[in-house]
N, C-alpha and C positions, 0 to 999 in steps of 0.2 A: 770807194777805196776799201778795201781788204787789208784788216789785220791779221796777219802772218805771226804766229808764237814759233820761233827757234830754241830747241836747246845745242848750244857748243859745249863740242867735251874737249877738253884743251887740257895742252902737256906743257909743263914748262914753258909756257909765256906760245905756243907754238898750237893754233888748229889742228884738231883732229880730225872730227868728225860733226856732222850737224844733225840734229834728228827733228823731229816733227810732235815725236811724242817723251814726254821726261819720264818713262819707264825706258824706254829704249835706248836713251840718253844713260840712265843709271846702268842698265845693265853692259856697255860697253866701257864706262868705266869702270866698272869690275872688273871684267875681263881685263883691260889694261893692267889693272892693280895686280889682280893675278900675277899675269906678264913681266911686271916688274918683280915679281918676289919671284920666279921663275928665273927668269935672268941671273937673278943674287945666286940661287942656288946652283946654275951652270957654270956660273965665275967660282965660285967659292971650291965647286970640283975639280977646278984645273983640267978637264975632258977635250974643253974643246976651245982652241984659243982663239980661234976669228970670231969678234965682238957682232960681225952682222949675224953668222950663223947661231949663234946663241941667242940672238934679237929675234931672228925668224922659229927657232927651234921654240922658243918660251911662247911667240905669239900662237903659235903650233897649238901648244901644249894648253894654252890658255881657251884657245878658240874649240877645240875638243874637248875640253874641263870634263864631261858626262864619257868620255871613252877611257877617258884614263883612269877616272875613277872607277869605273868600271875593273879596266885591266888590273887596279890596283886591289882590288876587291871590298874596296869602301864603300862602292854601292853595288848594288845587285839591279841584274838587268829586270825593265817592268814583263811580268810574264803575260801572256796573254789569256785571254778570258777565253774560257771554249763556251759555245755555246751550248746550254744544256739540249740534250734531246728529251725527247717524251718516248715513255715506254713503249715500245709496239704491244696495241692492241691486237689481240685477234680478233678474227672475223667472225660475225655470230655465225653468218654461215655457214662458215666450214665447224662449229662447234655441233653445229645439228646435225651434220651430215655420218 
């Protein structure tokens, strides 16, 4: 028999989600958490009054966290490394000639 470790991320008495590993477990309830203070701030705009659309707009905005911040310019995007070159040798050859 096999011992099985689950972590449940659970919402007000209500299954979310199950993961395998409690890193991945934590890091979705963040996002959630996010989601919720997300939410507060779509209500609190009076923008948009259907409660699903601002439920989905916040999970949105939650689950993209690194584009928004982004577009927001609180973080900067990672740049890429170029690879150095090596100087071009010349050829002794053609130095002799």
């Amino acid at each position: 028999m096999a011992v099985i470790v689950k972590y449940v991320v659970e919402r007000n008495g209500e299954e979310k989600m199950t993961f395998t590993s409690k890193a991945e477990a934590d890091a979705y309830d963040k996002m959630l958490d996010m989601a919720d203070e997300l939410f507060t701030l779509l209500e609190n705009s009076k923008i948009i009054e259907d409660d699903n659309q601002k439920e989905e707009l916040s999970m949105f905005l939650a689950q993209n966290k690194d584009e928004v911040l982004f577009a927001l310019g609180a973080k900067r995007r990672p740049t890429e490394k170029k690879a150095k070159t090596p100087k071009a040798t010349e050829d002794k050859d053609s130095e002799a000639a």
